[in-house]
C-alpha positions in Angstrom: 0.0 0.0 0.0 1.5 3.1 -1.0 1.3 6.2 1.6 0.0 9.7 0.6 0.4 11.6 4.0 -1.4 14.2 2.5 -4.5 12.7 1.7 -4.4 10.8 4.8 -4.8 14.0 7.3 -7.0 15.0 4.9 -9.5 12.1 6.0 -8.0 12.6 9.1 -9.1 16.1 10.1 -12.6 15.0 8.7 -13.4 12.2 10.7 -16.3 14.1 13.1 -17.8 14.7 9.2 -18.4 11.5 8.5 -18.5 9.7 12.3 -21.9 12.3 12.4 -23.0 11.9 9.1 -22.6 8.1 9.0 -24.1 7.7 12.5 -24.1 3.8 12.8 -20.3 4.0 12.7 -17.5 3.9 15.4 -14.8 6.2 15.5 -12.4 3.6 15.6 -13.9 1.7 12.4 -13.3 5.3 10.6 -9.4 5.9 12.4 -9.0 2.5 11.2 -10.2 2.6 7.1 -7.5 5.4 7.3 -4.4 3.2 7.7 -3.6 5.2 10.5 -2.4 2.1 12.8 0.0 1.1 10.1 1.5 4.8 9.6 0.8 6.7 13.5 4.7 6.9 14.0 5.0 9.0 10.4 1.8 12.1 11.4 2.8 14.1 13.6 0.8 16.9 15.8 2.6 19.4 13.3 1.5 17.8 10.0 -2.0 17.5 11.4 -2.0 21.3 12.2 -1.2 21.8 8.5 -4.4 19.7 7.8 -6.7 21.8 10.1 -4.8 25.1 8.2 -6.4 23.7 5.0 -9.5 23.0 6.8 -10.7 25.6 9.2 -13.9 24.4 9.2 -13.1 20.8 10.8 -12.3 23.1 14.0 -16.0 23.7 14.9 -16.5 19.8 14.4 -13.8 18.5 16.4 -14.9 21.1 19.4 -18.7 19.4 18.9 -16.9 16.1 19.0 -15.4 16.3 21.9 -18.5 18.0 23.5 -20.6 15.4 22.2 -18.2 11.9 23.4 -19.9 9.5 26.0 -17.6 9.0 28.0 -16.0 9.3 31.6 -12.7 9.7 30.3 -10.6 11.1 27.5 -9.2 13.6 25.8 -11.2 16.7 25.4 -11.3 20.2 24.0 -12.8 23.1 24.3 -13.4 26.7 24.4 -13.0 28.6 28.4 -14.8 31.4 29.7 -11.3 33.4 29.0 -11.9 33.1 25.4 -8.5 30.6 24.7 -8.9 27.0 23.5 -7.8 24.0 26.3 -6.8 20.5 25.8 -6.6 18.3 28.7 -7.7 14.8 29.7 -10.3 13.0 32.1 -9.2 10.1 33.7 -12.1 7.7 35.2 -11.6 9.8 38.5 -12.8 13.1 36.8 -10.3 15.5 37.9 -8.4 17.4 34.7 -5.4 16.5 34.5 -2.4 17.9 31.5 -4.8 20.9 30.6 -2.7 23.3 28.0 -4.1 26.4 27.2 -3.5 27.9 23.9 -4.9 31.2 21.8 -5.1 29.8 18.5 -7.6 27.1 17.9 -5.7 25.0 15.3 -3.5 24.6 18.3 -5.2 23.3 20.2 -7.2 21.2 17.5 -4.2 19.8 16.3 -2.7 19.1 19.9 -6.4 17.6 20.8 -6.7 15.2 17.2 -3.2 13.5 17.6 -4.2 12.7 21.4 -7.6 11.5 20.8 -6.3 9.7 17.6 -3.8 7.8 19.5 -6.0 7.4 22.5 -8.0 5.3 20.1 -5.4 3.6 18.8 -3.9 2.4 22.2 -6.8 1.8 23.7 -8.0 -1.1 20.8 -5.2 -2.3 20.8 -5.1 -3.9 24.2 
């Protein structure tokens, strides 16, 4: 199989799109028809930030995402009363733990989608 980073962050970045507009779906299913497994090690936060550059519009999605996750713990993002974007996670005890704050949104986009992505990918594969 040949590797088109490119095309892969592409589907990347998009995967709230079509996780909410396929519905009967799971996210890992999605992560998974990307080859992401195979090539995690070779997309970095950095590369993925280049892929939220070229699609702005994703950022409203993956906020709604993360908002929208059933669950008691993860990975989250999300906009603060201050007006700046935070990452952070929730472990099953519910207390926030390494919460970054950051001004731009494709930060903290970027910073949330690689940890979510590879939350997903550790977490199926134990």
């Amino acid at each position: 199989m040949n590797f088109h980073k490119s095309d892969m962050i592409a589907e990347l970045v998009t995967l709230p799109r079509r996780f909410h507009k396929l519905g009967n779906v799971s996210m890992f299913s999605l992560l998974e028809a990307t080859n992401y497994f195979e090539f995690h090690d070779q997309i970095s936060e950095e590369d993925i930030r280049d892929g939220v550059v070229r699609c702005p519009e994703c950022i409203q999605e993956w906020l709604q995402y993360s908002e929208d996750k059933r669950t008691s713990n993860g990975w989250y993002v999300v906009q603060n009363e201050e007006g700046l974007y935070e990452t952070g996670f929730v472990p099953h005890a519910g207390t926030r733990t390494n919460r970054v704050q950051y001004e731009s949104s494709v930060d903290a986009c970027a910073s949330f989608i690689k940890h979510e992505l590879e939350d997903i990918r550790l977490s199926c594969a134990t």
